[in-house]
Every structure is written in C-alpha cells, then in structure tokens.
N, C-alpha and C positions, 0 to 999 in steps of 0.2 A: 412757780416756774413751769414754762413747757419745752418740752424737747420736739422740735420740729426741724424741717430741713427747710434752709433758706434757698428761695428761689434765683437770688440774683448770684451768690457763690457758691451756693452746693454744699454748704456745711452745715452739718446736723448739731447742731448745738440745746442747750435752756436758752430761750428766750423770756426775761424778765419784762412782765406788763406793765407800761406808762400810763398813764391819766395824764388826762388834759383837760382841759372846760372852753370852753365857748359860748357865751353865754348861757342859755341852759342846758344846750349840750354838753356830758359827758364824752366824750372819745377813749378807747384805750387800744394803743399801740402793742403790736410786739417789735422789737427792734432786735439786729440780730447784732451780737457781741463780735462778730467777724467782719464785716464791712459796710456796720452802722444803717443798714437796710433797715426802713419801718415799713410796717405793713400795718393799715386799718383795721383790727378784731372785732371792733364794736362802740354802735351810738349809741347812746342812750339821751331821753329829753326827761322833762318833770314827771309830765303824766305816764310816760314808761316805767320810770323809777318807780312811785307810787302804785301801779299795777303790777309790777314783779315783787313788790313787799308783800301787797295783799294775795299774791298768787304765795308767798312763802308760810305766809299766814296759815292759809287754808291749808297745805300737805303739814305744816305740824299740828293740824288739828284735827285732821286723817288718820296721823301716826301713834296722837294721843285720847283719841274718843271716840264713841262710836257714832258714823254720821252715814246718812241718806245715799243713796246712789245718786241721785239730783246731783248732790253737793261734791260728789266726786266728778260726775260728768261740769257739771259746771268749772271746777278746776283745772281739768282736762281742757275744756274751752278757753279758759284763760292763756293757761301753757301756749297755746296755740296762736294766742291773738296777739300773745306777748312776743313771740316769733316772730310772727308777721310786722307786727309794730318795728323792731328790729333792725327788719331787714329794707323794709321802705328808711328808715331812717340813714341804712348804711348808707341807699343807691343814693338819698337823694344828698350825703355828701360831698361835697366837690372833690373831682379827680379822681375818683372811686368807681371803679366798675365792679358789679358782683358777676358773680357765675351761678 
C-alpha cells in the first residue's frame, strides 16, 4: 500500500495498486478509497518486464559475490534504461500526460 494525497479530493489516504493488462501491456493503477480516482503509476511491456528481472538478477549477484566494476557500472546502465523505458511507455499511453 501507499499513502499519498489524492489530487482530485485532498485526502491523504493508502492507496492499494490495481494491475490490468492489455495485451502485452502491464498497467498499474493507484485508486483512491475516497472518491474512486485512478491515477496511471506504471507501464510495463514484455521486453521491460524481462530487462527489470535481468537488472534484479544482477544487484543480487552484487550483493552476493564479488564482481568487476564493468558489472556494476553496467547494472547502473540498465537501472537507467529501464527508467527510461518506463517512462516512454507511460507518455505513449492514451490519456496520460507525464510531468
């Protein structure tokens, strides 16, 4: 759960996250308990999903071994692309503006 303040009635509540799908789209919602407001958090596609494992992969094998500075900075790259990936994904949502 998250606790955030809903934009459309001012009430700071937990909002519990929805999944949805769409074809290979993953979507997940916050909706607010107070006047049913969803708000878009997050897209995900296949090849996203499958680079955010392999980026999971790699920090528990950071956490458990001892690896190259390449291998960090490379994971560091991922983090980032996986971001990026993300956030093109949210914009190119319908109905969806980011900031």
């Amino acid at each position: 759960m998250f606790t955030v303040k809903c934009d459309n009635c001012g009430k700071e509540s937990s909002f519990e996250p929805l999944y949805r799908r769409e074809g290979d789209l993953e979507l997940i919602f916050l909706k607010c308990p107070e006047c049913d407001t969803e708000y878009l958090a997050c897209v995900t596609d296949s090849e996203l999903r499958q680079s955010i494992k392999t980026y999971e992969q790699m920090v528990k094998t950071i956490r458990m071994e001892k690896v190259t500075d390449l291998f960090i900075e490379d994971a560091r790259k991922l983090y980032k692309e996986n971001l990026e990936r993300g956030r093109v994904l949210l914009e190119q949502y319908p109905g969806v503006s980011v900031s």
